[in-house]
C-alpha positions in Angstrom: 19.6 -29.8 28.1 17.5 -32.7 29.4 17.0 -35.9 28.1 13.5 -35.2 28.8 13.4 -32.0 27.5 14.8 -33.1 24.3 11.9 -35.9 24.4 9.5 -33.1 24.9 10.2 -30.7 22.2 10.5 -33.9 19.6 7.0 -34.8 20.7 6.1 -31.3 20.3 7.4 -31.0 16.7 6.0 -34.1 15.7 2.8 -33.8 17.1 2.9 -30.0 14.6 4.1 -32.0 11.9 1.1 -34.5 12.1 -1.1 -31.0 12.5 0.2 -29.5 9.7 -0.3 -33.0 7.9 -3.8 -33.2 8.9 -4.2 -29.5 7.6 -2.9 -30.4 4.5 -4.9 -33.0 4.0 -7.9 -31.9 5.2 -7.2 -28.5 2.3 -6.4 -31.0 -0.7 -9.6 -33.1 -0.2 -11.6 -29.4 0.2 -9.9 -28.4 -3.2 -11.1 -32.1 -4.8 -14.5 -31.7 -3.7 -14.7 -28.1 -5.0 -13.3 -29.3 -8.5 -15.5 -32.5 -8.4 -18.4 -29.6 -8.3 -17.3 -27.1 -10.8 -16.6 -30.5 -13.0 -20.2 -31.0 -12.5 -21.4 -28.5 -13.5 -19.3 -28.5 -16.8 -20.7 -31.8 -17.8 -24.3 -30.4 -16.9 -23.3 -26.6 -19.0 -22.5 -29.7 -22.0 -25.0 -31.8 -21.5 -27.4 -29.0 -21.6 -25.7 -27.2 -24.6 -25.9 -31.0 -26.3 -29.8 -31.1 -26.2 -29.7 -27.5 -27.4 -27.1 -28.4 -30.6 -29.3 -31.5 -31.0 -33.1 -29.7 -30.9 -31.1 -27.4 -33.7 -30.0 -29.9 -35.5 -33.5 -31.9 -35.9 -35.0 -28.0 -36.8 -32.2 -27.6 -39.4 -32.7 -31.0 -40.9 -36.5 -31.0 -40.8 -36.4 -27.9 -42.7 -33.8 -29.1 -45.2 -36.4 -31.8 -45.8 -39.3 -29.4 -46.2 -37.5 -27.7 -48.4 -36.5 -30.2 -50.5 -40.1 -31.7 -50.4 -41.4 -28.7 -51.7 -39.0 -28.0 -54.4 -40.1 -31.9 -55.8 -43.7 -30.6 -55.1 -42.5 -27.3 -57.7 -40.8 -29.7 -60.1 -43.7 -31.8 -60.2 -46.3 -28.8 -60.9 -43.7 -27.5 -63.4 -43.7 -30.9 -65.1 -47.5 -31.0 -64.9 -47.9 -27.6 -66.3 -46.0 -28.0 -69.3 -47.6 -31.3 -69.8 -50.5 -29.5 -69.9 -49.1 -26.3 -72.4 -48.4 -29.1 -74.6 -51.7 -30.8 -74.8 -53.5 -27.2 -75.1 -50.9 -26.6 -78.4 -51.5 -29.6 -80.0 -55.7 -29.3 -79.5 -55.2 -25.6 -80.8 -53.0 -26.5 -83.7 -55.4 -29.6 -84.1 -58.4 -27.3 -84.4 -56.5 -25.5 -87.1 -56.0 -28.2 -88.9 -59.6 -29.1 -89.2 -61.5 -25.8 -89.2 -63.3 -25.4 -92.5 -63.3 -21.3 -92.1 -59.7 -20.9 -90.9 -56.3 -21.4 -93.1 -54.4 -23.8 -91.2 -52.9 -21.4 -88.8 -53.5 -20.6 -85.3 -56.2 -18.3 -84.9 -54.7 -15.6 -82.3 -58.8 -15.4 -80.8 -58.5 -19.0 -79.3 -54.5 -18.5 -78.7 -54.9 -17.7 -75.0 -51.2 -16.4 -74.6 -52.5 -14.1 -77.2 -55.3 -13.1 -75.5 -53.2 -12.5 -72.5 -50.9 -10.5 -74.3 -53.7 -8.3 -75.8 -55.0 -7.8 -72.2 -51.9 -6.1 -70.9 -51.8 -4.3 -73.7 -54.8 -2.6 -72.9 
C-alpha cells in the first residue's frame, strides 16, 4: 500500500470517528433536554399537588376550629342551662317554703318537669 493511501483511509476513519462523536453528542444533549422537560413537569405535577395538600389542609383545620368553637359554644349553653335549672329549683323550693296553703314541699302543678312528664303521659 501507499503512503498516501494509508494517509487517506486514516483521514477517513477519523473524520467517522469525529462523526460518530458529533452524533453522540448531539443524542446525549437530546436525552438532557428531554429529561430537563419531563423534570419539569414533575416539579409543576408537585407544585400543583402542594397547593392542593395545602387548600386541604387550611379546609381541614378551619373545620377543626369550627368544631371546636362550637363545642365551647355547647359547653357554654350547657353551663348556662343548668345555671338556669338551678335558679328555677331554688325559686320553686323557695315558694314552698313560704306558701301559706302548701306543706313545705314542692307542689308537682308549678314543678314543670312534672308537668312535662304528665304531658307525655297523656
Amino acid at each position: 500500500m501507499s503512503t498516501g493511501l494509508i494517509i487517506a483511509i486514516a483521514v477517513v476513519a477519523l473524520i467517522v470517528i469525529v462523526l460518530i462523536y458529533i452524533a453522540s453528542s448531539r443524542s446525549q444533549a437530546r436525552k438532557r433536554e428531554e429529561r430537563r422537560e419531563i423534570a419539569g413537569h414533575h416539579r409543576d405535577e408537585a407544585q400543583l399537588r402542594h397547593a392542593k395538600a395545602d387548600k386541604h389542609q387550611a379546609e381541614a383545620d378551619e373545620k377543626a376550629a369550627r368544631a371546636r368553637r362550637e363545642a365551647a359554644e355547647a359547653e357554654e349553653r350547657a353551663h348556662a342551662a343548668r345555671q338556669e335549672r338551678e335558679a328555677a329549683e331554688a325559686h320553686h323550693e323557695h315558694a314552698a317554703e313560704v306558701d301559706p296553703d302548701g306543706d313545705g314541699e314542692r307542689s308537682a302543678r308549678h314543678d314543670p318537669r312534672t308537668a312535662e312528664t304528665e304531658e307525655r303521659r297523656v
